[in-house]
C-alpha positions in Angstrom: 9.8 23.8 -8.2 9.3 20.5 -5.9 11.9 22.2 -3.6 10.0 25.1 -3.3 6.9 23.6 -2.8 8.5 21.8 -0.1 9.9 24.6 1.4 6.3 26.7 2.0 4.7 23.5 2.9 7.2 23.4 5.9 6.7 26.7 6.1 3.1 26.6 6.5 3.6 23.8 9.0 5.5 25.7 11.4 3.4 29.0 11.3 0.6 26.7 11.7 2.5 24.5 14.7 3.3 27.4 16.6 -0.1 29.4 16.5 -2.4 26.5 17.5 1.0 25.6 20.2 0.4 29.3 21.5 -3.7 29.1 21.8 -3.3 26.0 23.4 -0.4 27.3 25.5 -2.2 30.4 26.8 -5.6 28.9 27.4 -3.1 26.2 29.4 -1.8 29.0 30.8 -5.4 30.5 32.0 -6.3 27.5 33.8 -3.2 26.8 35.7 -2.1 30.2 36.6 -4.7 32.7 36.0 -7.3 31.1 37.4 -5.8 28.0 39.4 -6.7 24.6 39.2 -9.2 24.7 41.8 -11.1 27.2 40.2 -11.2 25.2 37.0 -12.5 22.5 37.8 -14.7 24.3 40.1 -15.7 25.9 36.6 -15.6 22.1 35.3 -18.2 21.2 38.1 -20.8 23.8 37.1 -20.4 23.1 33.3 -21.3 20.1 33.9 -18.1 18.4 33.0 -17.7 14.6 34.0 -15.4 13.9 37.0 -14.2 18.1 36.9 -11.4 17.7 38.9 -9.6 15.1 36.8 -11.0 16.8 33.7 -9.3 19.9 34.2 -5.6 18.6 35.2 -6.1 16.5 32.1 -7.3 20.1 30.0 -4.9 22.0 32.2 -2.0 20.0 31.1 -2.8 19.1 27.5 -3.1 22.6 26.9 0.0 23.9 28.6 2.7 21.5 28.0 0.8 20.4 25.0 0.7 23.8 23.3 4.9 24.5 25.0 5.5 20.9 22.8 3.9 22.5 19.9 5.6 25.6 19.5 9.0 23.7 20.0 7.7 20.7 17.3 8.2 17.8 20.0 5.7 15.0 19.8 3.8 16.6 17.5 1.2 13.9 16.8 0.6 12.3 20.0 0.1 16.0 21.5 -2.4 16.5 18.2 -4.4 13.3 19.3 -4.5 14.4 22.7 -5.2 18.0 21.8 -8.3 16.7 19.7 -9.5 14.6 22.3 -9.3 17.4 24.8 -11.1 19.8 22.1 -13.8 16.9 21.4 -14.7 16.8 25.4 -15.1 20.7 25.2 -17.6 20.6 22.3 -19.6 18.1 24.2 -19.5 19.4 27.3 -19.8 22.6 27.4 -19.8 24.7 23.6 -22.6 21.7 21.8 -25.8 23.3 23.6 -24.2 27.0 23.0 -25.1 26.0 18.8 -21.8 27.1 16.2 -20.6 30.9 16.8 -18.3 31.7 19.3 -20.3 35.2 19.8 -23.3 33.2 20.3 -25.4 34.6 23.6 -25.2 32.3 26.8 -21.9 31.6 25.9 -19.4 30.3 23.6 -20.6 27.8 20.8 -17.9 24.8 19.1 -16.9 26.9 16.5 -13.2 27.3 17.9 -12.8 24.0 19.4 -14.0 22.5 15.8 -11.5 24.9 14.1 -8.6 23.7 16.7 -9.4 20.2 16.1 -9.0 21.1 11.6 -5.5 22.5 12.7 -4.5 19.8 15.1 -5.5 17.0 12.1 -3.2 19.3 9.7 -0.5 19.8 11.9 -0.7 16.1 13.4 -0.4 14.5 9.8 1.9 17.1 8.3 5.2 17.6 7.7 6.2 19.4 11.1 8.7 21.5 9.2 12.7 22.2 9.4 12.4 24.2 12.6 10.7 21.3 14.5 12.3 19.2 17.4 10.8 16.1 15.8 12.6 17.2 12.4 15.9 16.8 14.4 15.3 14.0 16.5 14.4 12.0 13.7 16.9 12.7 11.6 19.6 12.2 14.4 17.9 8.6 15.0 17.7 7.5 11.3 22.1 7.8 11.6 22.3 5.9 14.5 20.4 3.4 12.7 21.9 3.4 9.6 
């Protein structure tokens, strides 16, 4: 039974891993390719986002390589930390005023970031599962150790 358990909680942990990896992938994604850096933090700027330009490289590239580093299970709590501080700056900056649902009018309220954040706490703290790079590299590293 404890194998089992362990089994779909590393389960869970991967299909958990690699959808929050892909949201944060393809809104990484957004910024540096569909809309270009320049135009997000343009964006930034009119949001009212402290120092945009800097903001959005630091967005930009938490969520891309971030979200790639999630998918793959590589780093898996220093890119939830930094995925969670990104995700606090976007509540505060721009989704707070907008109140809690997403569909809210004038724009997007903290409901997602809030919900990212939950998954990026799970996933940070979790067991990153059998199919994760860190699952490997730690193994690997406990034998030269031993």
């Amino acid at each position: 039974m404890t194998a089992q358990l362990e089994r779909g909680q590393g389960l869970a942990s991967t299909i958990a891993r690699v959808i929050l990896g892909g949201i944060f992938f393809a809104h990484g994604w957004q910024k540096f390719v569909t809309n270009g850096m320049d135009a997000t933090a343009k964006a930034f700027d009119g949001m009212g986002v402290p120092v945009p330009t800097l903001s959005a490289w630091f967005a930009g590239i938490v969520e891309l390589v971030g979200g790639a580093a999630l998918i793959i299970g590589l780093a898996v709590p220093i890119v939830a930390v930094l995925g969670i501080i990104d995700m606090l700056g976007a509540i505060v900056f721009v989704h707070w005023d907008n109140g809690f649902f997403a569909s809210n009018p004038g724009g997007g309220g903290y409901e997602l970031p809030l919900a990212l954040i939950a998954g990026l706490i799970a996933v940070g703290i979790a067991s990153h599962g059998p199919l994760a790079a860190d699952t490997h590299l730690l193994k690997s590293r406990s034998k030269v150790n031993a």
